[in-house]
C-alpha positions in Angstrom: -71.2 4.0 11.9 -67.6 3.4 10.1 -68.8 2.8 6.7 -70.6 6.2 6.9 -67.5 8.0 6.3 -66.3 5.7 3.4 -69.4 7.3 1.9 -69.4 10.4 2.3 -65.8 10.1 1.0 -67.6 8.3 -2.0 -69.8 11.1 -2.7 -67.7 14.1 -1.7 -64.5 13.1 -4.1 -65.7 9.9 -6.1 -62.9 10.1 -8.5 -60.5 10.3 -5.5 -58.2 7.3 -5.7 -58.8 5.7 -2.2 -56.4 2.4 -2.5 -53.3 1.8 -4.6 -51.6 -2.0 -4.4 -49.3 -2.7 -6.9 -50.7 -1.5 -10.2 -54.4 -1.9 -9.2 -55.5 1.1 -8.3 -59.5 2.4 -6.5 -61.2 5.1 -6.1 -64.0 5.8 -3.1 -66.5 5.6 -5.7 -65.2 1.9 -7.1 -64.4 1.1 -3.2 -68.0 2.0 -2.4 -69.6 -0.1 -4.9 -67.5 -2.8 -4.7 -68.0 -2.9 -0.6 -71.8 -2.4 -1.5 -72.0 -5.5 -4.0 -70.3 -7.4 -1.5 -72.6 -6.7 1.3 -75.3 -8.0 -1.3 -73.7 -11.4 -1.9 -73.5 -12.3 1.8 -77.4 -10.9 2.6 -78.3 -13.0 0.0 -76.4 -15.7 1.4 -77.6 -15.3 5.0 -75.5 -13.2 6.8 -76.9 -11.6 10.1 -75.9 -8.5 11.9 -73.4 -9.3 14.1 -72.3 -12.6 12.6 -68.3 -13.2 12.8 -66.6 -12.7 9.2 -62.5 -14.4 8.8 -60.9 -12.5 6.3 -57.9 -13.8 5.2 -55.0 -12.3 3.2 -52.6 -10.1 2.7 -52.5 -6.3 2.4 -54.7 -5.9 -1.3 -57.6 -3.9 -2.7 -59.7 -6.7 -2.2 -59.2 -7.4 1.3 -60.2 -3.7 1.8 -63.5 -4.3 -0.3 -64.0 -7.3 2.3 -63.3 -5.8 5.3 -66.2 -1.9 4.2 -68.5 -5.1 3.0 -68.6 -6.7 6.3 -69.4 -3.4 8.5 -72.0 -2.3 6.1 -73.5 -5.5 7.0 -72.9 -4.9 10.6 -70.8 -7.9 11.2 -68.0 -8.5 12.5 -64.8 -8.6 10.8 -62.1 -10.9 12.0 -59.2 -10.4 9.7 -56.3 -12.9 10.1 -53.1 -13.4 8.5 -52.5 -15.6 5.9 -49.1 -16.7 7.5 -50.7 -18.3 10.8 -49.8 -21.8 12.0 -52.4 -24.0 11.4 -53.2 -24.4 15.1 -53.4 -20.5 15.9 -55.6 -20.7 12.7 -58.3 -23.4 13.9 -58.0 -21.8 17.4 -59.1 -18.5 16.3 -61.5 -20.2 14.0 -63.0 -22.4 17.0 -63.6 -19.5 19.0 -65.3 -16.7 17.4 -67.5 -19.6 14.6 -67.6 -17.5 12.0 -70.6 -18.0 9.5 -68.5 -16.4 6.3 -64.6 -17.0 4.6 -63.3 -14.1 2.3 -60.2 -14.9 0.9 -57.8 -14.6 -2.0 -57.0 -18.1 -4.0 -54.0 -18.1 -2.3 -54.8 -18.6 1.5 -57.9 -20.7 0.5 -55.6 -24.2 -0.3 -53.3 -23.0 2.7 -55.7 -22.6 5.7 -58.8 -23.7 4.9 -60.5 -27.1 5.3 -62.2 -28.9 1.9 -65.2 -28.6 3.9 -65.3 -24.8 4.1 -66.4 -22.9 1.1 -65.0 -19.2 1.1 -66.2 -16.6 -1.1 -62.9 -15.9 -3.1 -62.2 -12.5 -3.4 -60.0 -12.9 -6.3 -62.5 -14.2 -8.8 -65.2 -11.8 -8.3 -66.6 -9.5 -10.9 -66.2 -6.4 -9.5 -68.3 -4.7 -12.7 -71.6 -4.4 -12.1 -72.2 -0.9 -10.2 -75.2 -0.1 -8.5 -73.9 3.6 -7.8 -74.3 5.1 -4.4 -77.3 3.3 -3.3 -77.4 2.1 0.1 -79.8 -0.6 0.2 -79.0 -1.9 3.3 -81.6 0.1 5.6 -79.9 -1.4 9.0 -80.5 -0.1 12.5 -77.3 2.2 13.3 -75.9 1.6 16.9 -71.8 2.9 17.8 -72.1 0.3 20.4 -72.4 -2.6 18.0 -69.6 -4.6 17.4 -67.1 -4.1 14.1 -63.5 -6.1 14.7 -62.2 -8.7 16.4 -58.6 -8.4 17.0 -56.9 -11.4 18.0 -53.7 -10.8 19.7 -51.1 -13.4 21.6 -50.9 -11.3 24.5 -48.3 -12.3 27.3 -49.0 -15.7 27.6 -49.4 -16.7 24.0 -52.8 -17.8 23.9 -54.8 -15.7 21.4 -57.2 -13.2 22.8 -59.8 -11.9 20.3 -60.0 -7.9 21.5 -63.6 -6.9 20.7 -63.8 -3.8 19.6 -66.9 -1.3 18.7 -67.7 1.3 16.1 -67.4 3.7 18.9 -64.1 2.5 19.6 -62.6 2.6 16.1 -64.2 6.4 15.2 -62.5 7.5 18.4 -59.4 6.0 17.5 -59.8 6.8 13.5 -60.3 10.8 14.3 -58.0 10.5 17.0 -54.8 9.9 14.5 -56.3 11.6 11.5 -56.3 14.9 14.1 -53.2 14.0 16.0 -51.1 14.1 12.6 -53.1 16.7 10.7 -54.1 14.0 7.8 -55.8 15.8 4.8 -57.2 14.7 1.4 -54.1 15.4 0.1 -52.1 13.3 1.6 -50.7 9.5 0.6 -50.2 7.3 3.2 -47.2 4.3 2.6 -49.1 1.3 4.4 -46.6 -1.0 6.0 -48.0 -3.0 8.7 -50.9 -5.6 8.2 -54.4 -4.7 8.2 -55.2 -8.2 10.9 -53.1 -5.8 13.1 -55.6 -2.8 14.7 -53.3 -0.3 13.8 -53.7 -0.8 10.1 -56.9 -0.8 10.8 -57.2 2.6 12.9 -55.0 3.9 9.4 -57.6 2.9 7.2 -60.4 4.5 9.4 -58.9 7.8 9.7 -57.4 8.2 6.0 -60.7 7.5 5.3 -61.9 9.9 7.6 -60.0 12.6 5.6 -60.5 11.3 1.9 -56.5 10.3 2.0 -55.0 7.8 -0.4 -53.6 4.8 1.0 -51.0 2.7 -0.9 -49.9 -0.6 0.5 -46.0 -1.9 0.4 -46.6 -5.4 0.1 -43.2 -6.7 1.0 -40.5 -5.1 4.0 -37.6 -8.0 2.5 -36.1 -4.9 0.7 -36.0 -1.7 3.0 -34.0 0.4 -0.1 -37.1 -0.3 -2.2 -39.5 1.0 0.7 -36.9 4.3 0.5 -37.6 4.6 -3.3 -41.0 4.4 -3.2 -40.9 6.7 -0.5 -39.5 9.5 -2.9 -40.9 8.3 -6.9 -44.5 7.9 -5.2 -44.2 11.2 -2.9 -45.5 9.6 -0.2 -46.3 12.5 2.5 -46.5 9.9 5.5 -45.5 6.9 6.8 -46.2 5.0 10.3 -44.6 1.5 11.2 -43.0 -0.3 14.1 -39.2 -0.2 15.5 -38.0 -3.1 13.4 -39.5 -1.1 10.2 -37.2 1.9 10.8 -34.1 0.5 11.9 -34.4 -1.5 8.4 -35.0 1.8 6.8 -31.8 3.1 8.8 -29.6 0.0 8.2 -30.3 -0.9 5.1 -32.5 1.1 2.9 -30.6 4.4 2.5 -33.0 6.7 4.2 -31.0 9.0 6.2 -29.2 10.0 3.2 -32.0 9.8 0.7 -33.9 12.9 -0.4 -37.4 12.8 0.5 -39.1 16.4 0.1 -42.8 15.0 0.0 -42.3 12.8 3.6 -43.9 15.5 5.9 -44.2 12.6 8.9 -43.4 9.7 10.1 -45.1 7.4 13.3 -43.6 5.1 15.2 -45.4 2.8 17.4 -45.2 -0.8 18.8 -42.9 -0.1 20.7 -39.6 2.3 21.3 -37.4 3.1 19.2 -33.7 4.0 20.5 -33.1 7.5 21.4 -29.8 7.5 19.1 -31.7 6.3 15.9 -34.3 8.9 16.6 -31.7 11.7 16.9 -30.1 10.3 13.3 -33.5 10.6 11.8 -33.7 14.0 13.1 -30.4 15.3 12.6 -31.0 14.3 8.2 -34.1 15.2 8.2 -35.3 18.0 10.4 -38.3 19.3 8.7 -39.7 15.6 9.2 -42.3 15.4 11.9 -41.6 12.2 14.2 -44.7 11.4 16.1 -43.7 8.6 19.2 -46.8 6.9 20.2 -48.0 4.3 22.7 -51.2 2.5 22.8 -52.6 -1.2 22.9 -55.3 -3.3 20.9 -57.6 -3.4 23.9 -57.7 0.7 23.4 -58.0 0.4 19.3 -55.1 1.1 20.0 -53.8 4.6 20.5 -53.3 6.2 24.1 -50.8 8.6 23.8 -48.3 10.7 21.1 -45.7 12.8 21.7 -45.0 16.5 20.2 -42.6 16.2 17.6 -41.7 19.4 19.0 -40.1 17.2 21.8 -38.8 14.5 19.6 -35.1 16.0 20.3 -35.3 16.7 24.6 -37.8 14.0 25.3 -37.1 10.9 22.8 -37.7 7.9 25.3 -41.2 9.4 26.1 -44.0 8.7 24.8 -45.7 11.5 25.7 -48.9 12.8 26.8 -52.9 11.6 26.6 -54.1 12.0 23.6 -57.7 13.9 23.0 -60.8 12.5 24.8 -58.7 9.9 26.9 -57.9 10.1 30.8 -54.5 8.5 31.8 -54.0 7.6 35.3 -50.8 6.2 37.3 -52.3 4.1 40.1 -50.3 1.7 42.8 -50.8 -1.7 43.8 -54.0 -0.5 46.1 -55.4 1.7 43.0 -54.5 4.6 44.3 -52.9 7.7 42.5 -48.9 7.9 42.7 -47.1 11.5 42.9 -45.4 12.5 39.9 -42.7 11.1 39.0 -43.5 7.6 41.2 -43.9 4.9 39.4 -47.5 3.2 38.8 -49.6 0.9 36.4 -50.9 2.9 33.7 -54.2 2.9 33.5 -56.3 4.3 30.6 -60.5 5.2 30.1 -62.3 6.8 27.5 -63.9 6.3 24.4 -61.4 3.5 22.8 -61.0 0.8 25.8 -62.0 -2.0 23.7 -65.4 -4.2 24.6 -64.0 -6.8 26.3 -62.0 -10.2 25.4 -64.4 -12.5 23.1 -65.7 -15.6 25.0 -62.9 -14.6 27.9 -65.1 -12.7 31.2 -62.2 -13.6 33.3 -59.4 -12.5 31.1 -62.0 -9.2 30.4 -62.1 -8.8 34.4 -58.7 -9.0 34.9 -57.8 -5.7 33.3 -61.1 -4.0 33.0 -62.3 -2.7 36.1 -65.9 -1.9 37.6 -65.2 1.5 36.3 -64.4 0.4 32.9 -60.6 1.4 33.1 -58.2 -0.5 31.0 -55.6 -1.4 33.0 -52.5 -1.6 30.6 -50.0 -4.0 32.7 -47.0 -1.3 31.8 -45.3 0.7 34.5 -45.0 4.4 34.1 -44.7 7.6 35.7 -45.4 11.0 34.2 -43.3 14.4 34.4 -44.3 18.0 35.8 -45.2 18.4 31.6 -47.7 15.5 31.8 -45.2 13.6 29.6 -45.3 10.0 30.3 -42.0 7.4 30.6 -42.6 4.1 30.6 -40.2 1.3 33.0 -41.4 -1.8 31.8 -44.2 -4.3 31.8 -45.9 -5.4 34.9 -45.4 -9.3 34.0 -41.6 -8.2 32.4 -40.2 -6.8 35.5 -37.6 -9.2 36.6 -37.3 -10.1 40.5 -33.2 -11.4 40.7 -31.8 -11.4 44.1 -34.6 -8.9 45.7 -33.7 -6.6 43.2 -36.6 -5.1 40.8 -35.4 -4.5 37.2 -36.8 -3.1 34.0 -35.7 -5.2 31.0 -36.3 -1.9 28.6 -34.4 0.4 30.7 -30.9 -2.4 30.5 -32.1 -2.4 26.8 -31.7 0.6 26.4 -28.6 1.0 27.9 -27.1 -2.0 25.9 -28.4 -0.7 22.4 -26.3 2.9 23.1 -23.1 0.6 22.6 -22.1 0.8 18.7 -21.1 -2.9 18.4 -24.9 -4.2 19.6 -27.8 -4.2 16.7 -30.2 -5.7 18.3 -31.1 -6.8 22.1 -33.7 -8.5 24.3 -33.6 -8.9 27.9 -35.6 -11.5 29.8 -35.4 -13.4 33.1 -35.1 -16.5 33.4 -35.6 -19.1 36.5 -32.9 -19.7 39.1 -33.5 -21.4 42.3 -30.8 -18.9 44.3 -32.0 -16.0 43.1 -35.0 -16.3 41.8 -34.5 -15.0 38.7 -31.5 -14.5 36.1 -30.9 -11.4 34.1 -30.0 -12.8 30.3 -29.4 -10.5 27.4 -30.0 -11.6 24.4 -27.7 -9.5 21.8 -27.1 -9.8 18.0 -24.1 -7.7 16.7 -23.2 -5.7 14.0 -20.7 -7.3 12.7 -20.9 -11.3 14.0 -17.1 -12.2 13.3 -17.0 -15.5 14.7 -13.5 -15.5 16.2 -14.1 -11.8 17.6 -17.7 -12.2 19.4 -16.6 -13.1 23.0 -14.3 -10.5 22.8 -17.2 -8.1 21.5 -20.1 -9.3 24.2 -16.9 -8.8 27.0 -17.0 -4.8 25.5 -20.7 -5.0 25.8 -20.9 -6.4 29.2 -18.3 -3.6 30.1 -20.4 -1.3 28.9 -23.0 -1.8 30.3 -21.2 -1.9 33.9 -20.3 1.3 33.4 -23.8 2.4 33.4 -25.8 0.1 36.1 -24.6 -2.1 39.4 -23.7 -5.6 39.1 -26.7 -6.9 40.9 -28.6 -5.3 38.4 -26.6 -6.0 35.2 -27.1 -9.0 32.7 -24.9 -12.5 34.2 -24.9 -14.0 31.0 -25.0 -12.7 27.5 -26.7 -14.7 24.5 -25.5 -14.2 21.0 -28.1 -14.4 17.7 -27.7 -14.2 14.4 -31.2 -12.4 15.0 -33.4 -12.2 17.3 -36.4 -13.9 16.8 -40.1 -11.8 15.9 -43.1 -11.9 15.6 -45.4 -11.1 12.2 -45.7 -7.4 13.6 -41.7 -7.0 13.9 -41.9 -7.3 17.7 -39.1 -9.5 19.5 -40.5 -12.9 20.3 -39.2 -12.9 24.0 -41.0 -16.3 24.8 -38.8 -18.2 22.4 -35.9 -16.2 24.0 -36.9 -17.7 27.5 -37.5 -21.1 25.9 -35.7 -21.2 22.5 -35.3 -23.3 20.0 -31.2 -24.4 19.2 -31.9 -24.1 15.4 -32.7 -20.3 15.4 -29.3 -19.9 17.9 -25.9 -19.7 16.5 
C-alpha cells in the first residue's frame, strides 16, 4: 500500500526532514505521526474504507498530513483546489459524496456550505505522538482505490479519474527510477498536489526518503530562480508555462545553479528553441521531456536527456513496465513512422472514470488499453512524436491539420511569445484555421504590422490551405490552474480577456 513507504521512510531516517513550506518544516517521523493521529480522528468519527475524502487547499504541510491520513484509512482522497468556481466545486462535490472535509480556515468560508462541518487542518494540535504505532490493522489490497483526480478533459465537464494503489506505486517508482531520485535529494514543488503529477512526486520522493519543499506562489519566477540556488535545490519538474517564466523573467539562464542536477518538463511541449537555450547555459543539467495523462497516473513516456539536443520535440520512448502501441482507425498496428492513436497498457491505466461507464468505455478497451486520443508515430529508435490530438485535429477545406505542429512553427518567429491554434466553424469550409498569438512586445501602433511578419513567416514554412486565415492578438492567452492554454475560451472567448 502507499502509506507503507512513508513508513519505512519514518523508521529508516526519522529525523529526515520530509516537507518544508515556508518556515514550517517536517520530518518523516512528525509526518508519520501526524498522518497517524489523523487517521484516528476520522475512525473515531466514522470513516469507512473506501469512503470519498475532499481535501481542500493549497500546497502546505498540512494538506500532506491529510492527504497519508486518508490512505492509511484506505479511503479515498479527492484533493481539490481551493481556487474552483463554485459550480465545478458542488459538481465535484455532488458526484463523488464524500463523507469527510479537511481543509485550512481559509477555503472553509470560501467553498464550503454552513451546513458542512470540515475538520480544519489548521487548528489541530499536532502534539500528541503516539510514535510508530500502526494501529490501524486494515486489510491490504493494491487494487483498492486511493485518488480521485478530477480533470476537465476535452469537453470541460469534470471527470473524476480513479486511480489505485497499484497505479500510483507504478507511477511513484516509475519517476523516482526514471530520474535517479535519492535521499539526498530536494525536490522544488511547483505544481499543485489536486493535480496527479504532484501527487506521483510525492509518492516517489517518498519512495526514496527525498525532501520536498513547496513554492507556494509562481507570481514572481526571479524568486523561484533564487530559491533554486540559496536552498540548493537538486531538482525541479513543472509545466511549459513554468519554464518560459523561468526563461522570461526569472533570470535562469544566466543564474548560477551548481546544486540543480535536473529538471522535468511535462504537460505539455516545450519549444525546441527554449529547450536548446536551457541547454546551451546549462549543459550539465539533465532535461527529462515527458508525456503522460491522469488516466495513466500519469506518466507514459520520458525522453533521454542524452537526446534533449537531436530529438527535442519528442517525447520519447515507453517508460519501464508500460507497452505503447500506435493503432489506426480499425485498431490495427501502423508501420513506423505512420501516424496512429496512441495507445498505452500496463500497470498505471487508471481504474476507470467515477460514476462515468460510458465515458470509461470510450477509451478503455476490452483489453484494458487506454486509448490516449493523441496522434503519434514512433521512429526506427522507438522514439515517439506526437501530431496532435484526436478531437484537436482540424478538418478546413479537406485538408487535415495539426494545431501543435503550426504552433510550433509560429513560436520559432522571435516576435511571437505565446500561441494557440484552434479551428473554428465555417460553413464553406468546414473549419477555419485561427491563431491566437500574444507578442513580445504588444506596441499598439506596430501589431498589425508584427502579426503581417508572423503570417509571413509562417508561409514560408507551410501551404496556404494549411496556414492560419486569421490571426488573433492577446495580451495573454488565457490558462488554466495547471498553466495549460485554455483553448475553449479561445474558440468561444470572452471580449474582456481580448485586447
Amino acid at each position: 500500500m502507499l502509506y507503507t513507504y512513508l513508513r519505512d521512510a519514518a523508521l529508516l531516517t526519522p529525523h529526515k526532514i520530509a516537507v518544508v513550506s515556508g518556515t514550517e518544516r517536517c520530518s518523516y517521523l512528525e509526518l508519520w505521526e501526524r498522518s497517524s493521529l489523523l487517521a484516528s480522528m476520522l475512525m473515531d468519527d466514522g470513516i469507512q474504507p473506501g469512503g470519498r475524502v475532499v481535501i481542500v487547499g493549497t500546497n502546505s504541510i498540512g494538506t500532506v498530513v491529510a492527504w497519508w491520513a486518508v490512505l492509511r484509512c484506505h479511503a479515498i482522497c479527492v484533493y481539490l483546489s481551493e481556487s474552483l468556481k463554485q459550480s465545478g466545486f458542488d459538481f465535484i462535490v455532488d458526484d463523488v459524496c464524500p463523507s469527510h472535509f479537511l481543509c485550512g480556515s481559509a477555503a472553509v468560508h470560501k467553498l464550503l456550505p454552513q451546513s458542512i462541518t470540515p475538520i480544519d487542518l489548521d487548528t489541530i494540535d499536532w502534539a500528541p505522538s503516539i510514535g510508530m504505532a500502526d494501529t490501524l490493522a486494515l486489510p491490504r489490497d493494491l487494487n483498492l482505490l486511493a485518488s480521485i483526480v478530477y480533470t476537465s478533459g476535452s469537453t470541460g465537464v469534470p471527470k473524476g479519474v480513479c486511480l489505485t494503489h497499484k497505479n500510483l506505486c507504478s507511477s511513484g517508482e516509475i519517476s523516482a527510477n526514471g530520474h535517479g531520485i535519492t535521499s539526498q535529494d530536494h525536490y522544488l514543488m511547483v505544481v499543485p498536489l489536486h493535480y496527479v503529477h504532484g501527487q506521483m512526486m510525492l509518492i516517489s520522493l517518498c519512495m526514496r526518503g527525498a525532501k520536498l519543499e513547496f513554492m507556494t506562489s509562481f507570481v514572481f519566477p526571479s524568486a523561484v530562480t533564487k530559491k533554486l540556488k540559496t536552498q540548493e535545490i537538486t531538482c525541479l519538474s513543472g509545466v511549459p508555462y513554468h519554464f518560459s517564466a523561468l526563461l522570461s523573467r526569472g533570470e535562469f539562464l544566466t543564474t548560477d545553479l551548481p546544486s540543480l542536477r535536473w529538471i522535468g518538463v511535462t504537460g505539455g511541449a516545450l519549444s525546441p528553441d527554449k529547450l536548446l537555450k536551457i541547454s546551451d547555459s546549462k549543459p550539465d543539467l539533465d532535461i527529462h521531456i515527458g508525456y503522460g495523462q491522469t488516466e495513466c497516473s500519469p506518466r507514459i513516456t520520458r525522453l533521454d536527456p542524452a537526446k534533449i539536443r537531436s530529438k527535442p520535440s519528442s517525447i520519447g520512448s515507453v517508460e519501464p513496465g508500460l507497452q505503447i502501441h500506435v493503432l489506426n482507425s480499425q485498431g490495427l498496428p501502423v508501420a513506423e513512422g505512420a501516424t496512429g492513436e496512441l495507445v498505452v497498457s500496463g500497470p498505471s491505466v487508471m481504474h476507470g472514470y467515477w460514476n462515468d461507464s460510458k465515458g470509461t468505455a470510450k477509451v478503455i478497451d476490452s483489453q484494458g488499453r487506454l486509448h490516449t486520443g493523441d496522434l503519434a508515430y514512433r521512429d526506427s529508435d522507438g522514439d515517439i512524436f506526437i501530431r496532435g490530438r484526436v478531437q484537436a485535429m482540424i478538418k478546413s477545406a479537406g485538408e487535415r491539420i495539426f494545431p501543435e505542429e503550426l504552433e510550433a512553427i509560429l513560436q520559432l518567429h522571435p516576435a511571437v511569445s505565446d500561441v494557440a491554434v484552434v479551428g473554428e466553424p465555417d460553413e464553406l469550409y468546414g473549419q477555419l484555421v485561427i491563431a491566437h498569438v500574444a507578442l513580445v512586445e504588444a506596441d499598439l501602433e506596430s501589431i498589425a504590422d508584427t502579426l503581417k511578419l508572423v503570417e509571413s513567416h509562417c508561409l514560408d514554412h507551410v501551404p496556404f490551405a494549411r496556414a492560419p486565415r486569421r490571426y488573433q492578438h492577446w495580451v495573454a492567452l488565457p490558462r488554466k490552474d495547471n498553466g495549460k492554454i485554455d483553448k475553449q475560451r479561445l474558440i468561444a472567448p470572452a471580449e474582456a480577456d481580448q485586447l
